[in-house]
C-alpha positions as CSV (number, residue, x, y, z in Angstrom):
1,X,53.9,-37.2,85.5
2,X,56.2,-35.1,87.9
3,X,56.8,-33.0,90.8
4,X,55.7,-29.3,89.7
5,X,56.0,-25.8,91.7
6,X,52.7,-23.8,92.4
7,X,54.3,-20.2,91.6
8,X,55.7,-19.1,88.8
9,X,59.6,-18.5,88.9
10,X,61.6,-16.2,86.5
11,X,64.6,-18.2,85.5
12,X,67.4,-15.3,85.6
13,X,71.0,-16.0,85.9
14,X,73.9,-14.0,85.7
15,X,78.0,-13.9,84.4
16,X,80.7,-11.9,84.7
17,X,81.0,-7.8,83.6
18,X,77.2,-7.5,84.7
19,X,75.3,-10.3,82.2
20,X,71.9,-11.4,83.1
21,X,70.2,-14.1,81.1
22,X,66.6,-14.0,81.6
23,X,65.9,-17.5,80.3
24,X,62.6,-18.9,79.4
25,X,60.9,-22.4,81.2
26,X,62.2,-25.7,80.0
27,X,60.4,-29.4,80.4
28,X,63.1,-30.8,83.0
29,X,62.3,-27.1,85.1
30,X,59.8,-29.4,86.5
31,X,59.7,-33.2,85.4
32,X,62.1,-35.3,85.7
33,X,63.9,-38.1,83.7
34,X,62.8,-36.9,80.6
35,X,64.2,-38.7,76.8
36,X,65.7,-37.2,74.5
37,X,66.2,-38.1,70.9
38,X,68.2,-37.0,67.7
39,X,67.3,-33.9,66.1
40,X,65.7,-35.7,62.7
41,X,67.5,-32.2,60.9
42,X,70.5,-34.1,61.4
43,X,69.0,-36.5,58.2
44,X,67.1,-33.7,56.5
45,X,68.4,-33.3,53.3
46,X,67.1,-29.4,53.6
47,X,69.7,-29.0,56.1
48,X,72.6,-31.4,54.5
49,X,74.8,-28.2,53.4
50,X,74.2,-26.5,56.6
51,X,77.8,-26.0,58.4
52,X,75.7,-25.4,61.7
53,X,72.9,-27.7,61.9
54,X,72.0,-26.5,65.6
55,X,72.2,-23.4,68.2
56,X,74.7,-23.5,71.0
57,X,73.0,-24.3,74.2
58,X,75.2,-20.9,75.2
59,X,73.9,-18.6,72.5
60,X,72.4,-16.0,73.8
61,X,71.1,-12.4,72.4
62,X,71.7,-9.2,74.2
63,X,68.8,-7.0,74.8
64,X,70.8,-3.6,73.8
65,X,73.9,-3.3,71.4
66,X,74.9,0.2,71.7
67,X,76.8,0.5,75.0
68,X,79.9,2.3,76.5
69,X,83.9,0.6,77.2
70,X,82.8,0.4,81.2
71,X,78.9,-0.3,80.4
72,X,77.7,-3.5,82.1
73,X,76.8,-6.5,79.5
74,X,73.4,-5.7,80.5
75,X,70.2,-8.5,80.1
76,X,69.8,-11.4,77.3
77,X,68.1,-13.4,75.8
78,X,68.1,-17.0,74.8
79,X,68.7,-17.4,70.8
80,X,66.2,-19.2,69.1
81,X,66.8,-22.2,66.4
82,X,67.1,-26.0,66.4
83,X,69.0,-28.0,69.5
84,X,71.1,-31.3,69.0
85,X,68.4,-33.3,71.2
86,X,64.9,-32.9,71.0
87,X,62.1,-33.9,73.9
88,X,59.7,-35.3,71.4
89,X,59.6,-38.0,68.9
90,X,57.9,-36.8,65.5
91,X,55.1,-39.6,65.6
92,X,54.3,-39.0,69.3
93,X,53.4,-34.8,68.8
94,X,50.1,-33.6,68.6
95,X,49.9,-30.2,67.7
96,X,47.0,-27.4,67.7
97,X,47.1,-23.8,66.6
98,X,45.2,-20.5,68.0
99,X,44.6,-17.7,67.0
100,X,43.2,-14.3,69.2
101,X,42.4,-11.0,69.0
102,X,41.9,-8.8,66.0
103,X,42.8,-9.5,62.3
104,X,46.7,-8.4,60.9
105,X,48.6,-9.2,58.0
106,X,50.6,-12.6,57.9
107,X,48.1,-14.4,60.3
108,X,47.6,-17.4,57.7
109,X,51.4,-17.4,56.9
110,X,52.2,-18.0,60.5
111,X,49.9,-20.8,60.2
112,X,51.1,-22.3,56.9
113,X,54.7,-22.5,58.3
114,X,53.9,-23.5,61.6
115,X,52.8,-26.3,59.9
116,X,55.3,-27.1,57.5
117,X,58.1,-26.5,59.8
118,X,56.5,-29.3,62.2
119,X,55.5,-31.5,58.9
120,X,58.8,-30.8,56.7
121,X,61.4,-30.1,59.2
122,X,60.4,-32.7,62.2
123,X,57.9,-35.1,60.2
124,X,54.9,-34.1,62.5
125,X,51.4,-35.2,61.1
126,X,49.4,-34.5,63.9
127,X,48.5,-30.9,63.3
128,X,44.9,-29.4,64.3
129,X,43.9,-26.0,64.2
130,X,41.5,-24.5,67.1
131,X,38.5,-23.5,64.8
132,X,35.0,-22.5,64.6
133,X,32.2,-23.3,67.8
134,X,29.2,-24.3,65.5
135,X,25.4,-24.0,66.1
136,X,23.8,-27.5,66.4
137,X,22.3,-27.9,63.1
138,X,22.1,-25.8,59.6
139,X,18.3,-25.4,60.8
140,X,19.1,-23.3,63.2
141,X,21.5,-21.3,61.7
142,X,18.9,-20.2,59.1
143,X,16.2,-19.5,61.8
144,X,15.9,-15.7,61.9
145,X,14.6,-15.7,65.3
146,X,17.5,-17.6,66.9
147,X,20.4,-15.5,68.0
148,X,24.0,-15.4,67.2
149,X,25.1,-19.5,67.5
150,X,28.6,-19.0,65.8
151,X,31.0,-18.4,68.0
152,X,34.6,-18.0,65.9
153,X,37.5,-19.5,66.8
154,X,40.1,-17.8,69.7
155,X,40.4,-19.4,73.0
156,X,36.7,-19.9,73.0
157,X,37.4,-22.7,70.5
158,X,39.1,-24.8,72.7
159,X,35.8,-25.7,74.5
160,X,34.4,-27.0,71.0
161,X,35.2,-30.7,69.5
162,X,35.5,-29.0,66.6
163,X,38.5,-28.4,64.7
164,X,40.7,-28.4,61.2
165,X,43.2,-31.3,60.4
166,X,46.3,-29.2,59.3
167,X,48.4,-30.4,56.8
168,X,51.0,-29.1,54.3
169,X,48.2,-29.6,51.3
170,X,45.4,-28.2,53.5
171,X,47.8,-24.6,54.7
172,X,49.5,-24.5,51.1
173,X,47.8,-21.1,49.6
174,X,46.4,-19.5,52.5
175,X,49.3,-17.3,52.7
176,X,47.9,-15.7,49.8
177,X,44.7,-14.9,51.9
178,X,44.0,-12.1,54.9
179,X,42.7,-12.8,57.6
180,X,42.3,-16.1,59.8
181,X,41.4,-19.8,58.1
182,X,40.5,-20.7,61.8
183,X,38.7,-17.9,62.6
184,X,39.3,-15.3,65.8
185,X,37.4,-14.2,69.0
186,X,38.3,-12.0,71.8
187,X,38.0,-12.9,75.2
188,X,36.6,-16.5,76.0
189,X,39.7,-17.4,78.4
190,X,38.7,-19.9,81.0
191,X,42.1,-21.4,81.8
192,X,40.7,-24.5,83.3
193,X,38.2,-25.7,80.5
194,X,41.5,-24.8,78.0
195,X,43.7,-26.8,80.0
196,X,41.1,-29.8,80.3
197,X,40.9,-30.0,76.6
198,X,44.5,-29.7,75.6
199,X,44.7,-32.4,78.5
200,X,41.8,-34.7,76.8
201,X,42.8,-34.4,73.1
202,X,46.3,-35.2,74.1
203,X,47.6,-32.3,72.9
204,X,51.2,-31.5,73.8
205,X,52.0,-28.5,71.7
206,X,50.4,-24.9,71.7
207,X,51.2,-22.5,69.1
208,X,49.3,-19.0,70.4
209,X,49.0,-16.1,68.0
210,X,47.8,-13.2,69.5
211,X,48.8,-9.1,71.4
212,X,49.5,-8.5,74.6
213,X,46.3,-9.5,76.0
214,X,46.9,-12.7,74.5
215,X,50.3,-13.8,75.4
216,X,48.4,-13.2,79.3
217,X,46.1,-15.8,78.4
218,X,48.8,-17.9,77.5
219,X,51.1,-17.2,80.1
220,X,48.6,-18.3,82.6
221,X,47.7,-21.6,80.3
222,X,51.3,-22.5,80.7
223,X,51.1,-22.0,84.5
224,X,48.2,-24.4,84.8
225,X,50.0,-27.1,82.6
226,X,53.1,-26.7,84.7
227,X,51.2,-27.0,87.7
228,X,49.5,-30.3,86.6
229,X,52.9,-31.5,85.5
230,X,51.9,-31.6,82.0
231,X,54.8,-32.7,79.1
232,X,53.0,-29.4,77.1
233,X,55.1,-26.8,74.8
234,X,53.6,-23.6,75.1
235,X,54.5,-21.5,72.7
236,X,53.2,-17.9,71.7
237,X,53.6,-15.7,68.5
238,X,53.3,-12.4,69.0
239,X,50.7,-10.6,66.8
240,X,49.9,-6.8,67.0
241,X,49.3,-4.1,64.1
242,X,50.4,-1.7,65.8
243,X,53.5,-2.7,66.8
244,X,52.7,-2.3,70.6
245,X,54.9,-5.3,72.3
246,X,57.8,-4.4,74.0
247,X,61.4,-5.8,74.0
248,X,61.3,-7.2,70.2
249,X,62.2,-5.1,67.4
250,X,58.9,-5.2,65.7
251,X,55.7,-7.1,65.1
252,X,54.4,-9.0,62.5
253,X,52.3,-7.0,60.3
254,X,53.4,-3.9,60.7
255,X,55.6,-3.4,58.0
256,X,52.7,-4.2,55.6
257,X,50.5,-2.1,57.8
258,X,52.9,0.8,56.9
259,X,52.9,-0.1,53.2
260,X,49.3,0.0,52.6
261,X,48.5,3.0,54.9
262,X,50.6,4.7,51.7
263,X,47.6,4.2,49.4
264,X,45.0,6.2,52.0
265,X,47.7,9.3,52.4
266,X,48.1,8.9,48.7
267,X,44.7,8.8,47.9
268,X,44.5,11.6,50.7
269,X,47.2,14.2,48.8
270,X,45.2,13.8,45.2
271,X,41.7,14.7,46.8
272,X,43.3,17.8,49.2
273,X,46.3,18.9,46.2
274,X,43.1,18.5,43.4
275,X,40.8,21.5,45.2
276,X,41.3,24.7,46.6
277,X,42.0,24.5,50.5
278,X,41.4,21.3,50.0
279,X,41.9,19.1,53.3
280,X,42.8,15.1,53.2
281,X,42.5,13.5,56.6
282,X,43.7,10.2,57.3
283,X,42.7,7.8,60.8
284,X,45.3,5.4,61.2
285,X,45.2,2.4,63.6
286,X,47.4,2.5,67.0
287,X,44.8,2.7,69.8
288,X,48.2,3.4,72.3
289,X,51.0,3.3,70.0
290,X,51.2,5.7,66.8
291,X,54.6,3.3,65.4
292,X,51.8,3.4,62.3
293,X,50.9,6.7,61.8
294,X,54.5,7.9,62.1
295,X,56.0,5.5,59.8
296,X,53.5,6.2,57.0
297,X,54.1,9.7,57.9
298,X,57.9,9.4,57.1
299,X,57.5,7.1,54.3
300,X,55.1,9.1,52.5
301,X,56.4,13.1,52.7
302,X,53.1,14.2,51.5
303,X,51.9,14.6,55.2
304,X,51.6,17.9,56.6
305,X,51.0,16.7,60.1
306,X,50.9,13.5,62.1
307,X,49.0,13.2,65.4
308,X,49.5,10.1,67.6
309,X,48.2,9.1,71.4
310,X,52.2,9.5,73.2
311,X,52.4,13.3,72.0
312,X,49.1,15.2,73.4
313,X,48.4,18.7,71.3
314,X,45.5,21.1,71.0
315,X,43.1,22.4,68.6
316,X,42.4,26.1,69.3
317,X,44.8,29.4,70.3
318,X,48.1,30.4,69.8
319,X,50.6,27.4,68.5
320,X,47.2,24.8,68.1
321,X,46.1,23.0,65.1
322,X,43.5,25.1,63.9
323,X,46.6,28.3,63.7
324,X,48.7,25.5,62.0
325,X,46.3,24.7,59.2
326,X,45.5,28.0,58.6
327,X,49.2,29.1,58.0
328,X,50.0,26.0,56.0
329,X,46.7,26.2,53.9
330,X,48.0,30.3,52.8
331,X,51.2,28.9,52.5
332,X,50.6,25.3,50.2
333,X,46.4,25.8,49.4
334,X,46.0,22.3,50.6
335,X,47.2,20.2,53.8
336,X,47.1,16.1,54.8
337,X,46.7,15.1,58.0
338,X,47.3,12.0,59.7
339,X,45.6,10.2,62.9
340,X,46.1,7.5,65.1
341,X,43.0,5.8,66.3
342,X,44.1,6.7,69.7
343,X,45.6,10.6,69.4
344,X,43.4,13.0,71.1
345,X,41.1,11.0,73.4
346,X,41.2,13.5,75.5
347,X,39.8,16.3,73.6
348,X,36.3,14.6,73.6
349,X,34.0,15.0,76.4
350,X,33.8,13.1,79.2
351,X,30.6,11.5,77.7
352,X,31.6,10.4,74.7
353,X,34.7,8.5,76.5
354,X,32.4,6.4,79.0
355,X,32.2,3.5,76.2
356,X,33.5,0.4,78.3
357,X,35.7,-2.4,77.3
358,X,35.7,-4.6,74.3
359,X,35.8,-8.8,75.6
360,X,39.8,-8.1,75.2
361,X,39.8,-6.0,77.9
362,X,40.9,-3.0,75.5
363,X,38.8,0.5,76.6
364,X,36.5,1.0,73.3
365,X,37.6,4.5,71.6
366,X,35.3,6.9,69.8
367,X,36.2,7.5,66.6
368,X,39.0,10.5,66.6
369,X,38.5,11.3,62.9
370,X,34.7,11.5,62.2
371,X,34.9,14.0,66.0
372,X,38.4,16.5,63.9
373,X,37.1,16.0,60.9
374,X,33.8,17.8,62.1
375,X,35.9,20.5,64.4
376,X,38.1,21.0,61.3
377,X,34.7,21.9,59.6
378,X,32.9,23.7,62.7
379,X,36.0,26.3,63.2
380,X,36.7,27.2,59.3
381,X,33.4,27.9,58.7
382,X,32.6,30.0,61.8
383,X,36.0,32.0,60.7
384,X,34.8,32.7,57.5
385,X,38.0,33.4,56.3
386,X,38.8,30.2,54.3
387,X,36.8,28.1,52.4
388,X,37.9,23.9,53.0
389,X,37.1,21.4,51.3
390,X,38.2,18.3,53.9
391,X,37.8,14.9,52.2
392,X,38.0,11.5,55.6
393,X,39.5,8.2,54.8
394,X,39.2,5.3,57.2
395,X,41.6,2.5,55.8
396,X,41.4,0.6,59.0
397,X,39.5,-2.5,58.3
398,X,41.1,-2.4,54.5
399,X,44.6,-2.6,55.7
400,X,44.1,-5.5,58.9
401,X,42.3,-7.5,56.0
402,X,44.9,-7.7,53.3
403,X,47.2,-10.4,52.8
404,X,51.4,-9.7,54.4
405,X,54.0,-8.7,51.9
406,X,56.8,-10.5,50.9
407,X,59.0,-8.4,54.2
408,X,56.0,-9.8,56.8
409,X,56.0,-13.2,54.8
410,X,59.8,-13.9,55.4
411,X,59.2,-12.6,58.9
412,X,56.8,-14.4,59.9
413,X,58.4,-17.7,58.4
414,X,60.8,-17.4,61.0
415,X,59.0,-16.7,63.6
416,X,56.9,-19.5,62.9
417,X,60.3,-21.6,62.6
418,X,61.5,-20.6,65.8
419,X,58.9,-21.1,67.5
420,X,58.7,-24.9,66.3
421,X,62.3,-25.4,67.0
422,X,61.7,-24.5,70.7
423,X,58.9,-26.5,71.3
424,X,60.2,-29.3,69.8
425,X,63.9,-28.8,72.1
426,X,61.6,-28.6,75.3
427,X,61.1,-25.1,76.0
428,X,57.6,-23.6,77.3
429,X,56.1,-21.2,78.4
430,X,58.0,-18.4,76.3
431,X,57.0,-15.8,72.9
432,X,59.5,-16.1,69.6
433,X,60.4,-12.3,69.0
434,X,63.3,-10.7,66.8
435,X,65.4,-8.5,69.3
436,X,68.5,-6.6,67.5
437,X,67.9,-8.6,64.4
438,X,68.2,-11.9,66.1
439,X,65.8,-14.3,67.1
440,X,64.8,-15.3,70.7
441,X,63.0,-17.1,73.3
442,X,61.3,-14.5,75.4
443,X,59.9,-14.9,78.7
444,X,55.9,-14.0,78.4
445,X,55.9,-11.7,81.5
446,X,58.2,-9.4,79.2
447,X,56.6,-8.7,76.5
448,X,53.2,-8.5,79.1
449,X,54.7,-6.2,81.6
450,X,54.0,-2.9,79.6
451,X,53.2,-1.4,75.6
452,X,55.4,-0.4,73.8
453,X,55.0,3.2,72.6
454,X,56.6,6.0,70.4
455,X,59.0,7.8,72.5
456,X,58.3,11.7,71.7
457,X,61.7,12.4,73.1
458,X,63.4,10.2,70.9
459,X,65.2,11.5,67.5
460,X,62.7,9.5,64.9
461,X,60.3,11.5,66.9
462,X,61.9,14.7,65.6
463,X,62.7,13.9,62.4
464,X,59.3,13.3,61.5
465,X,58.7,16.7,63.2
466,X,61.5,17.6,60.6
467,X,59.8,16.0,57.9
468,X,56.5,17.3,58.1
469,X,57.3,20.8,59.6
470,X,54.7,20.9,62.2
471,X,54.7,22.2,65.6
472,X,55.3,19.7,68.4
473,X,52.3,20.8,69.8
474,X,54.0,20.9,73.4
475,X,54.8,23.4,75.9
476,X,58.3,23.6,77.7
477,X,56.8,22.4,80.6
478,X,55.3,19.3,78.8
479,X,59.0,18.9,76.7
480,X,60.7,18.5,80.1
481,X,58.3,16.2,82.1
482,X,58.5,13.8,79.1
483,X,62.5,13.7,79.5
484,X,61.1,12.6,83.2
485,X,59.2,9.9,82.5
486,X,60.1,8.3,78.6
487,X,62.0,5.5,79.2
488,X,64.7,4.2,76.4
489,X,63.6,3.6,72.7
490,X,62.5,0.6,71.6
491,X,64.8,-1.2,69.1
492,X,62.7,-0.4,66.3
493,X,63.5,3.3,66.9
494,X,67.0,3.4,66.5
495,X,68.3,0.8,69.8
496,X,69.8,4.0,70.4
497,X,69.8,4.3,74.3
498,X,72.9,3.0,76.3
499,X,72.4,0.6,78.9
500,X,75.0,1.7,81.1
501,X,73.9,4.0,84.1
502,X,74.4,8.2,83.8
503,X,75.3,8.0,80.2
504,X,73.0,10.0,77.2
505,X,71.8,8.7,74.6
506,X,73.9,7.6,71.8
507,X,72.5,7.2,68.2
508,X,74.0,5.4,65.4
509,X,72.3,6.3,62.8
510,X,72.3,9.7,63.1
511,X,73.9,11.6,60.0
């Protein structure tokens, strides 16, 4: 179909006063003599009192804001939304949808708009979602001596025939549901059998939903179709709980996540305040990145103390946990504590952490609450002194399963949108993200290249240290090596690094 390069390039160019545009692939990057056509928005009467029907091809979205008078323009990003010329003609598109990884709030809405953006907006029909592997026959699904023979959706499903005809009718109320109506798996990526059946279907549009791990898989799907010369938009959605992909502001999911983490502290402050010495514990997802735990810690104010995997503490001597709890339980007769899935890891024994990998790739964790919730226990009743009563919560599976609020249902609409509009203008190969409040086209090998994580040095670090009144659980020594290595806070945080060189960091928002 067209000439095509066997290593991946990174389209970067640059402009005056230090701008670099780190652009995302394109169809004519490698075929040629492509058609294009009239974006049908022009006619839609959805779009008739629209002073801008389309994105300037210029429009671009810079990756920091807060900068200096002699600070370098620094790196951008493409800006997402609907081009004047489009590479495909509504009838010819055939669509398919995937979703990976764990379950998150707003999955289904994704989904839903995905396909009424491609239905409504461009007239697309050809929708499928990538769904379920099934057993052979009902028979032997009810044979108890057969094993597993379902095999849910993910990237596994593309090596099934079977799959869900989407439509506007079918999608209309899943929104309204958690979880996935095609069903997820981890793992399963075999880029060559994915490849051959997005080839045989005659598939030319790939809407992934998925983390980190992921966008990978389909970064390395779009390098195959590239290298085959295939006319195939690959397009990703980025999807993680906890907030852990870098460069956009924030993930699906996670303001929900936040919301609902409320009713476990809640729940957690009635059973501790209710009881003498009582003690509520609370285990919050964010297996590398506590964005959860410290946001429901700041949006609560019942917490006493938030623990999360970037800020390492201690349980016994001078300045540790066990000291703080006793001082605050004299002081208040009851505490709440919160927990990131991933705080602490390395306060268990060497045993305990040899657990392996999950089919993601992610290292398996033991279970940080159940292990301080019977430490807490251990050390109060060897001291004697005070008498707890320490109640555990685990919302995880609760708060991955619920439905997105209205905040993550708007979001996600336009992520969806965007991510329609790029395919549909010829871009590949690139995740839709919200960077400084405007959408993008991001190459995937940025948001792949490293997590995103809380920076401890940051200032909404300390103010939920203000908030809660708990130690930092840090020495000096640990205080200044951090300043070493943290690099700038995410957007999410505050934005509130510089990009110049030499310069500290500036904050905004601060009061």
């Amino acid at each position: 179909m067209g000439s095509s390069e066997n290593a991946p390039t990174a389209k970067v160019s640059t402009g005056d006063a230090g701008y670099v545009l780190e652009d995302v692939p394109h169809f004519i990057d490698y075929i040629h003599d492509l058609p294009t056509y009239p974006n049908p928005l022009q006619t839609n009467p959805a779009y008739s009192v629209v002073k801008q029907y389309f994105v300037h091809e210029d429009d671009t979205v810079a990756q920091k804001i807060v900068t200096h008078k002699n600070s370098p323009r620094g790196t951008h990003f493409r800006r997402a939304g609907p081009r004047q010329k489009v590479y495909f003609e509504s009838d010819e598109v055939h669509a398919c949808i995937v979703t990976c990884g764990g379950l998150c709030p707003g999955l289904n809405t994704v989904i839903r708009e995905i396909v009424c953006g491609l239905n409504y907006m461009y007239g697309v029909t050809k929708i499928l979602g990538i769904d379920v592997v099934v057993a052979n026959s009902s028979s032997q699904l009810l044979a108890s001596s057969t094993k597993h023979l379902i095999d849910f959706g993910g990237y596994r499903g593309f090596y099934s025939r079977n799959t869900i005809a989407l439509t506007p009718k079918v999608v209309n109320d899943i929104h309204k549901r958690g979880g996935t109506i095609l069903g997820t798996s981890r793992g399963g990526h075999d880029t060559s059998k994915i490849v051959d059946s997005i080839q045989d279907r005659g598939i030319n549009q790939v809407y992934i939903i998925g983390g980190d791990g992921t966008q990978k898989g389909a970064s390395v799907i779009f390098e195959e179709v590239r290298r085959r010369g295939l006319k195939v938009a690959v397009a990703g959605i980025p999807k993680t709980i906890d907030n852990d992909i870098p460069v956009i502001d924030k993930s699906f999911g996670f303001d929900t996540a936040v919301e609902e983490a409320q009713r476990a502290i809640n729940a957690a402050h009635v059973e501790a305040e209710s009881i003498e010495n009582g003690v509520g514990l609370v285990k919050l997802m964010g297996r590398y990145s506590g964005f959860i735990a410290m946001y429901a810690t700041l949006a609560s104010r019942d917490v006493d103390c938030c623990l999360i995997p970037e800020s390492p503490f201690y349980l016994e001597g001078k300045g540790g946990l066990f000291e703080y709890m006793e001082r605050r339980l004299k002081e208040n007769g009851h505490m709440v504590i919160v927990l990131a899935e991933g705080a602490g890891q390395e306060l268990l024994s060497e045993s305990l952490l040899s657990m392996g990998q999950d089919a993601s790739g992610n290292k398996m964790l033991q279970d940080v609450g159940l292990w301080m919730s019977h430490r807490i226990k251990d050390h109060f009743a060897k001291q004697d002194k005070i008498a707890i009563n320490l109640k555990y919560i685990d919302p995880t599976y609760m708060i991955r399963a619920i439905p997105s609020n209205a905040s993550d249902n708007v979001y996600c609409t336009l992520l969806a949108q965007s991510a329609v509009h790029g395919a549909m203008a010829g871009y590949t190969g690139f995740t839709v993200g919200l960077v400084n409040g405007r959408h993008t086209y991001i190459p995937f090998n940025r948001i792949t290249e490293r997590q995103n994580k809380v920076v401890i040095t940051d200032r909404m670090w300390a103010r939920l240290l203000s908030s809660t009144n708990q130690p930092s659980f840090l020495a000096p020594k640990d205080v200044a090596e951090a300043k070493k290595e943290e690099g700038p806070a995410t957007g999410l945080l505050d934005g509130s690094y510089s990009i110049g060189n030499n310069h500290k960091p500036v904050d905004g928002n601060a009061k």
